[in-house]
DRENKOL-857773 format. One record per residue (C-alpha): chain; z, x, y negated; residue in one letter. Coordinates in steps of 0.5 Angstrom, whole numbers, plus 500, padded with zeros to 3 digits. Each point is the difference from the previous one (the first is absolute). Layout:
# residues N
<atom chain="A" up="Z" east="X" north="Y" resn="A"/>
...
END
This chain:
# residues 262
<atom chain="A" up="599" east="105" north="401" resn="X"/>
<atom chain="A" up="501" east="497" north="506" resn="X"/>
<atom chain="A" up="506" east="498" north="504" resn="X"/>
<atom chain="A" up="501" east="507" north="505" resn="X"/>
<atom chain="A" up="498" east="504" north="493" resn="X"/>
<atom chain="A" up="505" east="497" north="498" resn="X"/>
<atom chain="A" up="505" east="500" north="505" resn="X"/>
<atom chain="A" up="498" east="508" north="499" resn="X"/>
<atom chain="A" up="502" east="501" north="493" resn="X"/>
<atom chain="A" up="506" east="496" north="500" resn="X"/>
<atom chain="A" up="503" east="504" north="507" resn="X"/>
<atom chain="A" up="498" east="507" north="496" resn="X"/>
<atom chain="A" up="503" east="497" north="493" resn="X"/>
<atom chain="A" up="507" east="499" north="503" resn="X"/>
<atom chain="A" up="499" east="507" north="504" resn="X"/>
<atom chain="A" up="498" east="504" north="494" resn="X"/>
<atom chain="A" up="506" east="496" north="496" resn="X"/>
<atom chain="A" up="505" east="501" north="505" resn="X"/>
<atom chain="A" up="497" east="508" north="500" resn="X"/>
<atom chain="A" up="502" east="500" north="492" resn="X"/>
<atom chain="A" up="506" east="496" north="501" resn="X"/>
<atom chain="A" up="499" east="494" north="497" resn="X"/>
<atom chain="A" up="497" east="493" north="501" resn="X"/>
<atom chain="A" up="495" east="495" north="498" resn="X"/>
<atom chain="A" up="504" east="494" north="496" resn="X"/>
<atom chain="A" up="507" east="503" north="498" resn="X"/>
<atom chain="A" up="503" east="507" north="499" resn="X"/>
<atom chain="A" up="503" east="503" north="506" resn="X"/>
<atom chain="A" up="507" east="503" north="499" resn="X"/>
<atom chain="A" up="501" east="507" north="502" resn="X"/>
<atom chain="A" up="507" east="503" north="501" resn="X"/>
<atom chain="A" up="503" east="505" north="494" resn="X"/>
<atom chain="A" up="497" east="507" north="502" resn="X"/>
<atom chain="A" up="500" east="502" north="493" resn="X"/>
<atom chain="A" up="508" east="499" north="497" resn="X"/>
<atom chain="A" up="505" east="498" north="504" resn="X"/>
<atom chain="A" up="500" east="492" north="497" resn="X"/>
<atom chain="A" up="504" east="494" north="504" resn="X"/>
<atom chain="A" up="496" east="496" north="504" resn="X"/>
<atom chain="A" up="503" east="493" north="501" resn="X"/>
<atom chain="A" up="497" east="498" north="507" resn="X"/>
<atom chain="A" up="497" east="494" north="502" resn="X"/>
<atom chain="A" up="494" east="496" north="505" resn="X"/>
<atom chain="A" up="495" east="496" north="497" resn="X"/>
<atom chain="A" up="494" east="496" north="502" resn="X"/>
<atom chain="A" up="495" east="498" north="497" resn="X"/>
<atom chain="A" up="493" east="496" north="502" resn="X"/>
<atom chain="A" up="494" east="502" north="497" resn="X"/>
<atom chain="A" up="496" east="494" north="498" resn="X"/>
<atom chain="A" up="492" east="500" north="498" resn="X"/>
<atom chain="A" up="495" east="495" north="500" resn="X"/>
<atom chain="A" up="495" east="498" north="505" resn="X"/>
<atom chain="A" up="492" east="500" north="501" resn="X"/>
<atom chain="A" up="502" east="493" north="496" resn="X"/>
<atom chain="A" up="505" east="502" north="496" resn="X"/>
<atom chain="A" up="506" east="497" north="504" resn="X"/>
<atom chain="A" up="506" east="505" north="500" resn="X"/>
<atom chain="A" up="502" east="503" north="506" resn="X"/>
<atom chain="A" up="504" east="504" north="503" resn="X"/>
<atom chain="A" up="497" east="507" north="501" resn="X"/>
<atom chain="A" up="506" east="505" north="500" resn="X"/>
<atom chain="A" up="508" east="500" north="502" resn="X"/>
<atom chain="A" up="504" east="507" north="498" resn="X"/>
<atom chain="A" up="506" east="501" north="502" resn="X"/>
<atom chain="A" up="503" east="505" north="494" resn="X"/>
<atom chain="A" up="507" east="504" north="502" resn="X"/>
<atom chain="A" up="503" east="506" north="497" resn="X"/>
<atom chain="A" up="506" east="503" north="501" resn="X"/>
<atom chain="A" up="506" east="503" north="496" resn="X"/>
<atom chain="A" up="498" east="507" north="501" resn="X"/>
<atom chain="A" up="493" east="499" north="498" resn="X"/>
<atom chain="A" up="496" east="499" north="507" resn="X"/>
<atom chain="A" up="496" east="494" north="500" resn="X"/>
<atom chain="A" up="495" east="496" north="504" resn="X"/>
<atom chain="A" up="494" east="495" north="499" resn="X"/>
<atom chain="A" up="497" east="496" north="506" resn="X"/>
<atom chain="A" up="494" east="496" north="498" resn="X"/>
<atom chain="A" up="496" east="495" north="506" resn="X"/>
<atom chain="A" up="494" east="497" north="498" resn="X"/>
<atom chain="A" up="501" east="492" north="503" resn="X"/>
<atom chain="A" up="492" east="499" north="498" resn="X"/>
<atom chain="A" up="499" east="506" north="505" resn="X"/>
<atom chain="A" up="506" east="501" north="506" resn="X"/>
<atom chain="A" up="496" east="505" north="504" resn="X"/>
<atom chain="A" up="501" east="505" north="494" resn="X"/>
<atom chain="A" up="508" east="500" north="502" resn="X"/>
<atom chain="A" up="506" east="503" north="495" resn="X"/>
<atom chain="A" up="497" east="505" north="494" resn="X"/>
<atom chain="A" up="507" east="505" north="499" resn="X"/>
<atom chain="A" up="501" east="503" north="496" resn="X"/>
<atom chain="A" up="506" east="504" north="499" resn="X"/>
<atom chain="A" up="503" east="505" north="495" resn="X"/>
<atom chain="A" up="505" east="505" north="500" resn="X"/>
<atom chain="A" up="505" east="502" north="496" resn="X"/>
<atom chain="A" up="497" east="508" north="499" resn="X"/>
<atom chain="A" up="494" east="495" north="498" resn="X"/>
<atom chain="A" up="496" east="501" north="508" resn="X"/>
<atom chain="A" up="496" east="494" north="500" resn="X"/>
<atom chain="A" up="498" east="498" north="507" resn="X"/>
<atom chain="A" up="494" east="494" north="500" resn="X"/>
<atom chain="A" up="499" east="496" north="507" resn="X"/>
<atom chain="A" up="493" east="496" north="503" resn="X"/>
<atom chain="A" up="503" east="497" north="506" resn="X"/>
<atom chain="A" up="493" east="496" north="500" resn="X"/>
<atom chain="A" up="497" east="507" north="500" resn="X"/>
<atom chain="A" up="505" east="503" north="504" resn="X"/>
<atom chain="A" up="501" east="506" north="494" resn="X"/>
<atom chain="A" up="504" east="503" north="496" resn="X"/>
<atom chain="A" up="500" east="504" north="493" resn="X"/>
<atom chain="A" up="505" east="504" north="497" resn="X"/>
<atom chain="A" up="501" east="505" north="494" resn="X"/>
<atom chain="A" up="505" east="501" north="495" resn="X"/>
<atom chain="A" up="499" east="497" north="493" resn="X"/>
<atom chain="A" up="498" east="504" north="494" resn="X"/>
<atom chain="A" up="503" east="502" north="494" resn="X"/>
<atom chain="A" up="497" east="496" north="495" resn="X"/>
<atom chain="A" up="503" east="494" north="505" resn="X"/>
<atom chain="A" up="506" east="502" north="501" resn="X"/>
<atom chain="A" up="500" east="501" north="492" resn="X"/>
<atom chain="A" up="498" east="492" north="500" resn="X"/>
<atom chain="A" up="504" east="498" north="505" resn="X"/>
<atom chain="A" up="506" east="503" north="495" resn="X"/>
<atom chain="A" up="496" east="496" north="494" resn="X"/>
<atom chain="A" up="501" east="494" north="504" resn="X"/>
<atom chain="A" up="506" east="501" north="501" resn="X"/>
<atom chain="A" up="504" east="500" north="493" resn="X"/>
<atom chain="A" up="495" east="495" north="497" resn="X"/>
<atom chain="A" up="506" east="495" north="501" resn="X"/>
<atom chain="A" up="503" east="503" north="494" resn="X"/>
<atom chain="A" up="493" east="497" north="496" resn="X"/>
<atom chain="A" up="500" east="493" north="504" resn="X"/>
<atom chain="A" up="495" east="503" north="505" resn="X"/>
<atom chain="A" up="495" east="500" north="496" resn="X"/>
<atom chain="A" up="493" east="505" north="500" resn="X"/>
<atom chain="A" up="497" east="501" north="492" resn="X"/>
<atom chain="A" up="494" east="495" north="502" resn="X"/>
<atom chain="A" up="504" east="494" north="501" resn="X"/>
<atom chain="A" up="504" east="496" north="496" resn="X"/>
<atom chain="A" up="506" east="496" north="502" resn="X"/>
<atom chain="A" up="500" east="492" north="501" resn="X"/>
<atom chain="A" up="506" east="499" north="501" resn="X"/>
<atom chain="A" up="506" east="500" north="507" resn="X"/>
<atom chain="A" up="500" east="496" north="506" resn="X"/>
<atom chain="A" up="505" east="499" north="506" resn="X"/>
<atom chain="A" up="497" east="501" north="506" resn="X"/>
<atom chain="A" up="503" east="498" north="507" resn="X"/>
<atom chain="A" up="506" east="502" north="496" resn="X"/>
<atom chain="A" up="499" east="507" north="497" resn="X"/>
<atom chain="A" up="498" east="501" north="493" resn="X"/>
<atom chain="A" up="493" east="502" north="498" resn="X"/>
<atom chain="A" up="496" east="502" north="494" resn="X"/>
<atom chain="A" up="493" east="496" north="499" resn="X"/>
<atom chain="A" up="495" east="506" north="497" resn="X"/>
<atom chain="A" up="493" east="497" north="499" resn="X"/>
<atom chain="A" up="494" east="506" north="499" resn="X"/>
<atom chain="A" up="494" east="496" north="497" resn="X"/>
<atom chain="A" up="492" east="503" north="501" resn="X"/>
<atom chain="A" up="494" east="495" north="496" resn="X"/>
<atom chain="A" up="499" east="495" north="506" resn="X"/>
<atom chain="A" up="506" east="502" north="504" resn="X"/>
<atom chain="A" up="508" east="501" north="501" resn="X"/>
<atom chain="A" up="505" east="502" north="505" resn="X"/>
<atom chain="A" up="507" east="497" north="500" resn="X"/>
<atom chain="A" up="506" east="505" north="502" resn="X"/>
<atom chain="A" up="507" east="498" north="502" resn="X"/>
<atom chain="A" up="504" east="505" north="501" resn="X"/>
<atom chain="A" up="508" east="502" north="501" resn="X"/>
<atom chain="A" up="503" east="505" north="496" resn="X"/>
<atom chain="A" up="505" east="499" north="505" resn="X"/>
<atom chain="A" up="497" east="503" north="506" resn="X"/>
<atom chain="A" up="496" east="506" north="496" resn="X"/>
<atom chain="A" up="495" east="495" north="497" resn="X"/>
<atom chain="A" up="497" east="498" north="506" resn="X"/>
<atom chain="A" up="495" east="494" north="500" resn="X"/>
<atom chain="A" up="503" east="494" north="502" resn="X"/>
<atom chain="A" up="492" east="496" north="499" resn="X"/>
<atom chain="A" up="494" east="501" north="497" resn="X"/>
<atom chain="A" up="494" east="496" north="498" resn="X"/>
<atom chain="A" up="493" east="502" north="498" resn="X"/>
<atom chain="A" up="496" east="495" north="496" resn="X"/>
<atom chain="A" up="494" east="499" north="498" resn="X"/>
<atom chain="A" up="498" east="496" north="493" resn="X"/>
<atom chain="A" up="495" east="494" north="501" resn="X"/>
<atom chain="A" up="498" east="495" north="496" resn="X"/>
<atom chain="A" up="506" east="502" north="495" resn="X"/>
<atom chain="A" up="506" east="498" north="506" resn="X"/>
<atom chain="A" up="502" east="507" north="504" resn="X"/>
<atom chain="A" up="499" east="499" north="508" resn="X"/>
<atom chain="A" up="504" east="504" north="505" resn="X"/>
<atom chain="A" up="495" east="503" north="504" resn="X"/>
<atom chain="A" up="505" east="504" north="504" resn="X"/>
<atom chain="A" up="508" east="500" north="500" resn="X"/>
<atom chain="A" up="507" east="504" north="504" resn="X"/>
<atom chain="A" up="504" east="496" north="501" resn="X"/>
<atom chain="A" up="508" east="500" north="501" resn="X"/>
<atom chain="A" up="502" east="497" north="507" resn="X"/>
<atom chain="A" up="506" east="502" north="502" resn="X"/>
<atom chain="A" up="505" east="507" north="496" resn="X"/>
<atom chain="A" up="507" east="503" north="502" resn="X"/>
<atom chain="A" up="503" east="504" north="496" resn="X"/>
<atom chain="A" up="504" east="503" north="507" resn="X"/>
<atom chain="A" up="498" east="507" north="504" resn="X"/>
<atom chain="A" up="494" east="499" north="504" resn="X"/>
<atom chain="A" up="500" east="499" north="507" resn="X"/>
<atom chain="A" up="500" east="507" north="504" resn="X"/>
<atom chain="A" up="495" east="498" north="505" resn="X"/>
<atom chain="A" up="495" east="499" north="493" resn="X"/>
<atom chain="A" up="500" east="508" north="499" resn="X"/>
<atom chain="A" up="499" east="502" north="508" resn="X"/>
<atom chain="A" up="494" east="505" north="500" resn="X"/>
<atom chain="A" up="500" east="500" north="508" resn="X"/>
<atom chain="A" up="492" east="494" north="499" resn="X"/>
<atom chain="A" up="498" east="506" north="495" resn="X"/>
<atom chain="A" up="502" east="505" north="504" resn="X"/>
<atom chain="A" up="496" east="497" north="506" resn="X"/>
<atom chain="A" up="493" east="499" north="495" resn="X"/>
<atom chain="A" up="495" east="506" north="499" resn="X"/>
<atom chain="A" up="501" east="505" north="494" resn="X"/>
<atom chain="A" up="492" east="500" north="497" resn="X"/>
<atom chain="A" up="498" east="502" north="493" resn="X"/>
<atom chain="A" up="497" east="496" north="495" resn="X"/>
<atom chain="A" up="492" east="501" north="503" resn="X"/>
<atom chain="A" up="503" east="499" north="508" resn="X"/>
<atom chain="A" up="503" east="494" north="498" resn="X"/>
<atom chain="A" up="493" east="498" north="496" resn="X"/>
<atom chain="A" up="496" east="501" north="506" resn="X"/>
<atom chain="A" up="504" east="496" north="504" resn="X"/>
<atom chain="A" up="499" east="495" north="496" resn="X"/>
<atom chain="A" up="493" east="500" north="499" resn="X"/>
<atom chain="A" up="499" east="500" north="508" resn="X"/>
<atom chain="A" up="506" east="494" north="501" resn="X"/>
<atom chain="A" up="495" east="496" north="495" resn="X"/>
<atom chain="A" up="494" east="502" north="503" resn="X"/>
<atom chain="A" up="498" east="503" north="493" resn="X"/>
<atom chain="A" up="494" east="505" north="499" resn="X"/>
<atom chain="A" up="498" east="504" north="494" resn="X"/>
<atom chain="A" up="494" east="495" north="499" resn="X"/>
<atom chain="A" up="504" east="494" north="499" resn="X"/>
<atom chain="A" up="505" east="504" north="497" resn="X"/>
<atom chain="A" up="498" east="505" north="496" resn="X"/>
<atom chain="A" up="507" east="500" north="496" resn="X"/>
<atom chain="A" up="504" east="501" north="506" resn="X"/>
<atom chain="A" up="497" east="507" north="501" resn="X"/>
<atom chain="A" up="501" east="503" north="494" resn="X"/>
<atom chain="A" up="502" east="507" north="502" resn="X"/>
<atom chain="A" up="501" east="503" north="492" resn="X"/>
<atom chain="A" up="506" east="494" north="501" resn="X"/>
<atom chain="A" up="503" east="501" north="507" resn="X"/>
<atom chain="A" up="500" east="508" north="499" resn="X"/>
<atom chain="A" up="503" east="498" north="494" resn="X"/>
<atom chain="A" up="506" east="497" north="503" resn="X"/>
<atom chain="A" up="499" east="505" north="505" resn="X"/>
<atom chain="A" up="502" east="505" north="496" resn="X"/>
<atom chain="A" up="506" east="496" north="497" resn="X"/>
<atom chain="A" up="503" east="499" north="507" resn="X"/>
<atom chain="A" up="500" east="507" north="502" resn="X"/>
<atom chain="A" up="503" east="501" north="493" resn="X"/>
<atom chain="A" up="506" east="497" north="501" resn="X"/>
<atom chain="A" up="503" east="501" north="506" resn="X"/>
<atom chain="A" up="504" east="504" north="497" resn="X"/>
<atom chain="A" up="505" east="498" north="494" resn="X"/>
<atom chain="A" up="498" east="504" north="493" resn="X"/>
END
């Protein structure tokens, strides 16, 4: 695949992920819309490391992740690799209406969560009572990060693993993640989250105003696919998989759906 292609399905992987609220790497956080669960608040940053055509690691992400006390939280995620694409927002209220932001792309998607992710939120919510754990991991022990207490949860697959330290503290949110692959017998990282800053204090006000949502263009998921088929200079020819309509109809109807709470 070359490198526009590329670019391509990296810009609808994080416009398909924000749709269905969550993010490539760690678990998003979502607000308690489920049971009325106390949520501590917090601001966090992350940086994404990957490695490179030579395998040199670098920078590829940096999220800014902050949640308030009454549940609304917000993830903002620019791209160093890729400045022109501007700040990715997405933000989820309370009631569980879910907003996702493209500066780049000038546009917005919206539409309330359904109820099998509320009922998963509400899950990831009381796994600390369990050590955070999800049935395929096994715990590998505890570790203090930047000051907060984590548990380290290791998921193995033949050939590969992914590393999780998560704060039952704050609603079991993942403090850093790695994923490693086994060569020769030594586990490599090839892909990593990592904690750079986290404060377990009310977020800024100004990390939750909507007025640069608001100034983007509501589209729904088969608009926003052909804006970024034409900004790529995509064609069904070089591309056949960008214009699978069985799919996009698909999350079409998923959109419609969902505008209203059910």
């Amino acid at each position: 695949m070359n490198t526009k292609l590329k670019k391509l399905f990296g810009a609808f992987a994080l416009v398909t992920a924000a749709y269905y609220c969550g993010l490539r790497g760690t678990d998003l956080l979502l607000p308690k819309v489920v049971a009325q669960i106390p949520t501590t608040p917090f601001i966090m940053r992350q940086h994404v490391v990957a490695l490179d055509s030579r395998d040199r690691p670098q920078v590829t992400e940096d999220r800014i992740t902050a949640v308030r006390g009454d549940g609304m939280e917000v993830r903002l995620v620019t791209r160093p690799t890729r400045p022109e694409a501007g700040i990715a927002t997405l933000l989820i209220r309370p009631d569980g209406y879910a907003t996702a932001g493209f500066e780049g792309l000038g546009a917005r998607m919206s539409a309330f969560l359904t109820r099998r992710k509320m009922e998963a939120i509400q899950m990831r919510a009381l796994m600390a009572a369990g050590g955070c754990r999800f049935a395929n991991e096994k715990t590998a022990g505890e570790e203090q990060i930047l000051g907060i207490h984590t548990k380290m949860l290791i998921a193995e697959q033949p050939g590969k693993r992914l590393v999780n330290w998560r704060a039952p503290g704050f609603m079991c949110v993942d403090l850093k993640f790695t994923e490693e692959t086994l060569n020769d017998g030594v586990w490599k990282t090839a892909l990593s989250v990592v904690p750079v800053t986290f404060e377990a204090k009310a977020p800024p006000a100004d990390l939750f105003d909507e007025a640069h949502l608001t100034a983007l263009k509501e589209m729904k998921p088969s608009q926003l696919q052909a804006l970024v088929n034409q900004k790529s200079g995509v064609t069904p020819e070089s591309c056949p998989r960008c214009f699978q309509n069985e799919t996009i109809e698909r999350m079409d109807r998923g959109y419609q759906e969902n505008q209203v709470r059910h």
